[in-house]
C-alpha positions in Angstrom: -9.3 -32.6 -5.1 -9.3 -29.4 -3.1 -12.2 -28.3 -1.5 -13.5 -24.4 -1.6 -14.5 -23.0 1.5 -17.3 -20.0 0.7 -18.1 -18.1 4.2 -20.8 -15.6 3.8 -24.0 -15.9 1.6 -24.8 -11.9 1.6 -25.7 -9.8 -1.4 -22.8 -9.7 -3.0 -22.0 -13.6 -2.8 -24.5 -16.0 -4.6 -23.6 -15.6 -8.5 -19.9 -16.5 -8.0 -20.5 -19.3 -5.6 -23.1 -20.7 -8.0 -20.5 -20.7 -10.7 -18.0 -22.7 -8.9 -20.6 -25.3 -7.4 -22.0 -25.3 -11.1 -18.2 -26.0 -12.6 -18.0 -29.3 -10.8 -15.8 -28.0 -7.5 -16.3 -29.4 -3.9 -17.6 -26.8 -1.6 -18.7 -26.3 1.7 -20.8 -23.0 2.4 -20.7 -21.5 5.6 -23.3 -19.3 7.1 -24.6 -18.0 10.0 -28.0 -18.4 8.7 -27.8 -22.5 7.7 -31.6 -21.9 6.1 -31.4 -18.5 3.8 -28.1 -20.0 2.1 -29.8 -23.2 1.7 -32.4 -21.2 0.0 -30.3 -18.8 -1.9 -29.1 -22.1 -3.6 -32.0 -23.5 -4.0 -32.2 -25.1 -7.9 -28.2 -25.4 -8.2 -26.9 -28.7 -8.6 -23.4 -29.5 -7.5 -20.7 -31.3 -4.8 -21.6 -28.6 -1.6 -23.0 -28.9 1.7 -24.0 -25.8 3.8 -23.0 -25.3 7.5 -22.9 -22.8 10.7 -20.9 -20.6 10.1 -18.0 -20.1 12.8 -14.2 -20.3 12.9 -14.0 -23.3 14.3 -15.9 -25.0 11.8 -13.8 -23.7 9.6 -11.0 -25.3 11.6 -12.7 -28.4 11.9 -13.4 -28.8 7.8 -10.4 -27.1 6.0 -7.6 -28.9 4.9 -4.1 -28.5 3.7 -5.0 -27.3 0.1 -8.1 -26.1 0.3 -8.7 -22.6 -0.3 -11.2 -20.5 2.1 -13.0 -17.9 0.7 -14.2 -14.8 2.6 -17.4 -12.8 2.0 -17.5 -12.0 5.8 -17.2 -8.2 6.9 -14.1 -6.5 7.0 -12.8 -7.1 10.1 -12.9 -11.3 9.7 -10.2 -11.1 6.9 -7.2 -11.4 8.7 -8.1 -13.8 11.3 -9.4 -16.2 8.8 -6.2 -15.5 6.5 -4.0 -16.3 9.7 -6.5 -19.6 10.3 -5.4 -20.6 6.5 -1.7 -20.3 7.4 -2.0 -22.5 10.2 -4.0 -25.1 7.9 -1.8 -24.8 5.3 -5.1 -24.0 3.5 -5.3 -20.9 0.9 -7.1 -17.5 1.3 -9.1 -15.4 -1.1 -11.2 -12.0 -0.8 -12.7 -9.1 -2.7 -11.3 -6.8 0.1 -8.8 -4.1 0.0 -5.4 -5.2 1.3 -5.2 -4.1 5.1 -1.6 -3.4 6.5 -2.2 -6.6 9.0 -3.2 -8.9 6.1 0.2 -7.2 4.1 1.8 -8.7 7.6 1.3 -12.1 6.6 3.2 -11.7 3.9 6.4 -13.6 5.0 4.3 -16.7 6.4 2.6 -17.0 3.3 5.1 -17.3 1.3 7.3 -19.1 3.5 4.4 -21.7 3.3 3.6 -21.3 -0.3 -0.1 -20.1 -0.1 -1.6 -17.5 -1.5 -3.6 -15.0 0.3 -5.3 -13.4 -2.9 -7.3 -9.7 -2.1 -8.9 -6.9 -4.4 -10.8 -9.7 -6.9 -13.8 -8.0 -7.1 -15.4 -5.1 -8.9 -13.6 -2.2 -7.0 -11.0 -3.6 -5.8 -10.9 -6.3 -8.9 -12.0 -5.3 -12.4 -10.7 -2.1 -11.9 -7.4 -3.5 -11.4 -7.4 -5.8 -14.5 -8.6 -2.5 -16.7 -5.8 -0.8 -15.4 -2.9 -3.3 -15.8 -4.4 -4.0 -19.3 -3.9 -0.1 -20.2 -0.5 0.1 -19.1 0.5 -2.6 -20.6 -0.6 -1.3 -23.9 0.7 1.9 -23.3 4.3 0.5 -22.2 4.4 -1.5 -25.3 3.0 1.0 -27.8 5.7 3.5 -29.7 4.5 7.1 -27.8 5.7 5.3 -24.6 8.3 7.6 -23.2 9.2 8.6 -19.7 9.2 11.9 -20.9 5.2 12.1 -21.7 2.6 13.1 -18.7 0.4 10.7 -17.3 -2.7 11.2 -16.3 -4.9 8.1 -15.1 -8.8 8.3 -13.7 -10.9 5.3 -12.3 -13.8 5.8 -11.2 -16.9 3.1 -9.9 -20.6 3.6 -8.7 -23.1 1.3 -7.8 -26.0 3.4 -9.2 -30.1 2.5 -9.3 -31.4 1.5 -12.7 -33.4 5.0 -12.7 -31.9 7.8 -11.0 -34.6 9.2 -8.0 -34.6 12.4 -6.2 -31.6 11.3 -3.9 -29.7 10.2 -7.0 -29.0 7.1 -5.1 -30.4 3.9 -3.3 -28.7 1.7 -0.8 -28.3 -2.2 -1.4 -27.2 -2.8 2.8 -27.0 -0.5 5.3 -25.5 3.6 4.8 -23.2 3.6 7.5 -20.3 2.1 5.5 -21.1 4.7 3.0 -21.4 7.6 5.8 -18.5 6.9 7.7 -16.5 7.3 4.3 -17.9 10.5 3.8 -15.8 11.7 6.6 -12.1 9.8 5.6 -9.7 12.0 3.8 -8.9 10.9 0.4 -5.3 11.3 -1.4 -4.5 11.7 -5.0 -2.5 13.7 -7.5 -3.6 16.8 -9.3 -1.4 19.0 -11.4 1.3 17.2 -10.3 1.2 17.7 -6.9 -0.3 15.7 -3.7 -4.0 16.8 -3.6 -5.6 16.0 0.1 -9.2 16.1 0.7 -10.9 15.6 3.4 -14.7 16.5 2.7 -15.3 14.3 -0.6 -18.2 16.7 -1.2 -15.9 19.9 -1.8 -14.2 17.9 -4.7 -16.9 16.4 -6.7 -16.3 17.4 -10.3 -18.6 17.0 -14.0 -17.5 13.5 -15.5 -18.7 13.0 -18.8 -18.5 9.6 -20.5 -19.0 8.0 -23.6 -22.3 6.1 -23.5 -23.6 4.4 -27.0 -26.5 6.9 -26.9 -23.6 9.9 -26.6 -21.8 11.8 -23.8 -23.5 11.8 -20.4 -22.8 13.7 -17.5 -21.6 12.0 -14.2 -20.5 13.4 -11.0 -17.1 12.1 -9.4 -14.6 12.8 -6.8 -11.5 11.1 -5.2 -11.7 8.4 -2.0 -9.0 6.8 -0.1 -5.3 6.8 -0.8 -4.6 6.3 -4.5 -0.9 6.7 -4.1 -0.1 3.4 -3.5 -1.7 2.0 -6.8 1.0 3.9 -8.7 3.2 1.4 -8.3 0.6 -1.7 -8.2 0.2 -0.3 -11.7 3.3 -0.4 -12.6 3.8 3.3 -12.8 6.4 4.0 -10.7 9.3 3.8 -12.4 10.4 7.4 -12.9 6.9 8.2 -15.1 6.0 12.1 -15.0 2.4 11.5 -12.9 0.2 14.7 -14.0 -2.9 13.1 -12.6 -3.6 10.2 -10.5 -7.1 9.6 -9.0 -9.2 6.2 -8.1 -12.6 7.5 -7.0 -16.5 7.3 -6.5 -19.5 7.9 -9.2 -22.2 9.1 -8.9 -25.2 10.3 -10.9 -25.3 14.1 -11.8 -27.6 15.4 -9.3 -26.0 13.6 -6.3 -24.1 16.5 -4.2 -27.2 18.7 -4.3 -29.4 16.0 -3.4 -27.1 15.2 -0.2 -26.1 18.4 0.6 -28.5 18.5 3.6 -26.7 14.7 4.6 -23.3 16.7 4.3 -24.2 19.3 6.4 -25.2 17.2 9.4 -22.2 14.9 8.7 -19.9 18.0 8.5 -21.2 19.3 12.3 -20.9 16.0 14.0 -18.2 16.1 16.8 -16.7 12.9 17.9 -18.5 12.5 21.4 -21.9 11.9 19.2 -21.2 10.8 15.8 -22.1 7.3 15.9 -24.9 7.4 17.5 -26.3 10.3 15.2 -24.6 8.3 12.4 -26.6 5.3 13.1 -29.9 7.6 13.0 -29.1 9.1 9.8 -28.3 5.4 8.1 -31.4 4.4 9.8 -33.7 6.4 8.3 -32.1 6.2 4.4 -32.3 2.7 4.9 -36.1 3.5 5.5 -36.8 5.7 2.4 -34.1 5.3 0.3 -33.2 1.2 -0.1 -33.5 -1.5 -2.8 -37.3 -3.0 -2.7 -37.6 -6.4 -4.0 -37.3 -7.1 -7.6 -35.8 -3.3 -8.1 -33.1 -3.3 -10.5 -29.4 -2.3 -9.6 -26.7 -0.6 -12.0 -23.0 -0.3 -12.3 -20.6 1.7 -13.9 -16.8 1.5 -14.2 -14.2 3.1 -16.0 -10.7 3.1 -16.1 -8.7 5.9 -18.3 -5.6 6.7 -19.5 -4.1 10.1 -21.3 -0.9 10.2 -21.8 1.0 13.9 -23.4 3.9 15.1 -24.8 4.2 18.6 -24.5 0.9 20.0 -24.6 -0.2 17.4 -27.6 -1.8 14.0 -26.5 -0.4 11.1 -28.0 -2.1 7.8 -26.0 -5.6 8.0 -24.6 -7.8 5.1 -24.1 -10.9 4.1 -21.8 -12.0 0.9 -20.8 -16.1 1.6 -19.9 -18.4 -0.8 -17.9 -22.0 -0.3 -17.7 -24.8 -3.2 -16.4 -27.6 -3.7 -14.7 -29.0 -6.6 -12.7 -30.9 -9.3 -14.2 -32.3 -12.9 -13.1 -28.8 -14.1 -12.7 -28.6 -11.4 -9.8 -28.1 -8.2 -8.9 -25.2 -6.1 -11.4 -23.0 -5.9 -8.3 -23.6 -9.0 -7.1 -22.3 -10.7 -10.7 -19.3 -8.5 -10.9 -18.0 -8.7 -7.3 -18.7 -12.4 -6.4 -17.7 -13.7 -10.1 -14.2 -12.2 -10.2 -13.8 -13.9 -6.5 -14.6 -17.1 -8.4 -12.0 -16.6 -11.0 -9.7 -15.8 -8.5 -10.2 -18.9 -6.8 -10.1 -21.0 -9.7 -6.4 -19.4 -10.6 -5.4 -20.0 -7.3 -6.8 -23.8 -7.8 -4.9 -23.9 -11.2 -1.2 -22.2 -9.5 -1.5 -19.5 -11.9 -1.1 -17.0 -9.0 2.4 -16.8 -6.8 2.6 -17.4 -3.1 2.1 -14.6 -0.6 -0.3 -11.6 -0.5 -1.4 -10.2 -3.5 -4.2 -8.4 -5.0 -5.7 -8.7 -8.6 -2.9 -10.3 -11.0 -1.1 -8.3 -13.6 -0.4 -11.2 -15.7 -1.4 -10.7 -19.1 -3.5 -13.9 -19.6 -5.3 -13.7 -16.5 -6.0 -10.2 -16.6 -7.5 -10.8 -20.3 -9.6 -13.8 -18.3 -11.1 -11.4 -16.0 -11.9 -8.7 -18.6 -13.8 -11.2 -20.8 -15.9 -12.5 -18.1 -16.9 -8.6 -16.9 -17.8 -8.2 -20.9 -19.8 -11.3 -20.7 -21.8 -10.2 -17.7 -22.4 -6.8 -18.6 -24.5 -4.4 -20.8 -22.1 -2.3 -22.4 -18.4 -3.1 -21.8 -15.7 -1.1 -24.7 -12.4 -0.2 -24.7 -12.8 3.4 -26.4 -9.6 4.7 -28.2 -10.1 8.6 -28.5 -7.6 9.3 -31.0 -9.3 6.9 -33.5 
């Protein structure tokens, strides 16, 4: 039987890991830290053993079949995806697909592993939402290539109660500051829409909670081009709109607008270091205490016209909040990573790098299980 190799035991890891310890799989948990992961599982009963974490432990345990799973920062990814090609060992992570890991593409394959990235929330569940809408779109009698498209996701990790910052930070703000200065790409009106101050395009979201509409506040990140066609949109279809972006609570640019400011006037020569003053002190007033209860939202849309008239429009909607299984983002993230690994496991997933499946059964897999963890999960149809 294979063995699962989990490295990292950080906020967003312990649900998932849980779950596959608790469905009877081997696994060996690596950590830098042997005690806190020790602790973290503290109560769970189950084949694992926790170690040091380093590479060459990794080295030293994995196996040909195994599959490693990464929880590590960023940067680790593709050296322990190119350590699982050289073990003959597979790879999984919540992690957008970098253009190095997309390198390893012909080894991977070549080898028949799977290097499996984007099973999270966002990357992850947004994926499955959105393969799951297109599919029913496609197959549904408006479909025509001669209809407008227009697709939205948006995701937010949010506090339980909104404060006068309209946000709180779960690990440190630099992540989230240094994306406040990367330009993001999408499509508006048809055209290429660049921007490169995410605070200059935050727009009024509403969305259709069970007590009624609610105001949100939104606005594009990173490239969203390339999901077009991991969509399966690509194929000649008129794109009116096309954005993947952030959410926020209504409130949230005004409350910042000080942060933007700052952020705006830093020159390169003393950015980081101001950077790492700024994060510093939201850390200070603005993180999670213990016990403090997390939110997330996510939703996925998809209007579709002919002409001026709309003829398809439906909204898959995600709301949660933590609870004594963990925190909301902790559950989403880490428990998609588990299913991933599981299909991997199971050779439900093809060799070579990939992100989220589009495969019908297994995007209906990961859908159930977000439903199951969360609050408030719907698939609104706004023509009925």
């Amino acid at each position: 039987m294979p063995t699962i190799h989990w490295l990292g035991t950080g906020l967003s890891a312990i649900p998932g890991l849980k779950k596959l310890i608790e469905n009877g799989h081997s696994v060996i948990v690596y950590n830098r830290t042997v005690d806190k992961a020790i602790e973290a599982l503290s109560g769970v009963d189950g084949d694992y053993q926790v170690v040091p974490f380093s590479i060459e432990a990794v080295k030293k345990y994995a196996s040909a079949g195994d599959v490693v799973v990464s929880m590590l920062p960023g940067n680790f990814h593709v050296p322990v995806a190119e350590l699982c090609i050289s073990l003959d060992a597979h790879f999984v992570s919540s992690s957008y697909i970098s253009d190095e890991m997309r390198g390893l593409n012909s080894a991977a394959i070549k080898k028949g592993l799977c290097l499996v990235n984007e099973v999270g929330l966002d990357p992850g569940i947004d994926h499955s939402m959105s393969h799951a809408l297109v599919e029913e779109y496609r197959n549904s009698s408006v479909f025509s290539k001669e209809n407008s498209h227009s697709f939205l996701s948006y995701c937010g990790g949010l506090s339980d109660v909104p404060n006068d910052f309209c946000y709180k930070f779960s690990w440190s703000p630099l992540g989230v500051l240094k994306a406040l200065m990367s330009t993001s790409v999408s499509i508006r009106d048809s055209e290429v829409y660049t921007v490169t101050k995410p605070w200059e395009s935050v727009e009024i979201y509403p969305l259709p909670m069970p007590w009624g509409e609610d105001e949100f506040e939104v606005y594009p990140n990173r490239d969203s081009r390339p999901f077009i066609e991991q969509y399966q949109m690509d194929d000649d279809l008129k794109i009116e709109q096309f954005v993947r972006g952030t959410l926020r609570y209504k409130g949230w640019k005004s409350a910042w607008s000080n942060i933007f400011s700052e952020v705006d006037s830093l020159n390169s020569a003393d950015s980081e270091a101001r950077l790492k003053e700024i994060s510093d002190d939201l850390w200070s007033n603005y993180s999670y205490k213990e016990d403090e209860v997390d939110r997330v939202i996510l939703t996925v849309e998809l209007k579709v016209k002919n002409d001026s008239k709309v003829v398809w429009h439906k909204q898959f909607l995600l709301d949660t909040l933590g609870n004594s299984m963990g925190s909301a983002m902790a559950q989403l993230v880490s428990c998609s990573v588990a299913l991933a690994v599981e299909a991997v496991m199971g050779n439900e997933i093809s060799a070579g790098v990939s992100a989220a499946p589009h495969d019908s059964k297994l995007v209906d897999r990961w859908l159930k299980q977000a439903d199951d963890i969360s609050d408030h999960f719907v698939l609104v149809d706004h023509l009925n």
